[in-house]
N, C-alpha and C positions, 0 to 999 in steps of 0.2 A: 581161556579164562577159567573154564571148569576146572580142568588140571590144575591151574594153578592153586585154587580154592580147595581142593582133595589136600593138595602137598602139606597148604599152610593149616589143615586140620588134622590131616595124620602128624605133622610137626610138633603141632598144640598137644597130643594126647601123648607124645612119645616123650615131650618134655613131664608132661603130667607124671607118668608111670616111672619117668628117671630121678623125678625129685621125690617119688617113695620110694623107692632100691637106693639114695640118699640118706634118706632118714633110717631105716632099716641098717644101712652100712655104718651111719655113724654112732647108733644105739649098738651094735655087736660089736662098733672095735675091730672091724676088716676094713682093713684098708684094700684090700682088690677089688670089694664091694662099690665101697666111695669111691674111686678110682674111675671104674665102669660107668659110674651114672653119672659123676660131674663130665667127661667124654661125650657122654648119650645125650646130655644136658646140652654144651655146648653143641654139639652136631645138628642135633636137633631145631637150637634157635637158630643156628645158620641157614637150615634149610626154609623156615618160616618167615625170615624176613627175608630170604631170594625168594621164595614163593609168591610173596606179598609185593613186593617190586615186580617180578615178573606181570601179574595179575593187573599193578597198577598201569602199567606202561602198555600193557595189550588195550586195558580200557582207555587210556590217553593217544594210541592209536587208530584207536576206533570212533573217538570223540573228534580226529579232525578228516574224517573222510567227508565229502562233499559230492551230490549227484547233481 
């Protein structure tokens, strides 16, 4: 569950940092700029909500264990 919680906040900050190499790219008029960070963008929320499902499902695992 820690892992998963690491993923979905280096995920968070990696989205963060893509959506200003965005706005940067689309203020210059580089498109290989934009290009890079809408990619970084997507990659990134993919791994945030696998992360967040992973996380949720470890703890729905652990909510039906029984001693």
């Amino acid at each position: 569950m820690l892992i998963a919680a690491v993923l979905g906040v280096v995920s968070a900050v990696g989205i963060m940092l893509n959506v200003n190499k965005l706005r940067e790219g689309l203020d210059t008029g580089d498109d290989r700029t934009t290009t890079r960070a809408i990619t970084g963008i997507v990659i990134n929320g993919v791994m945030a909500v696998a992360a967040t499902g992973l996380g949720a499902h470890a703890i729905g695992l652990l909510g039906k264990i029984q001693f």
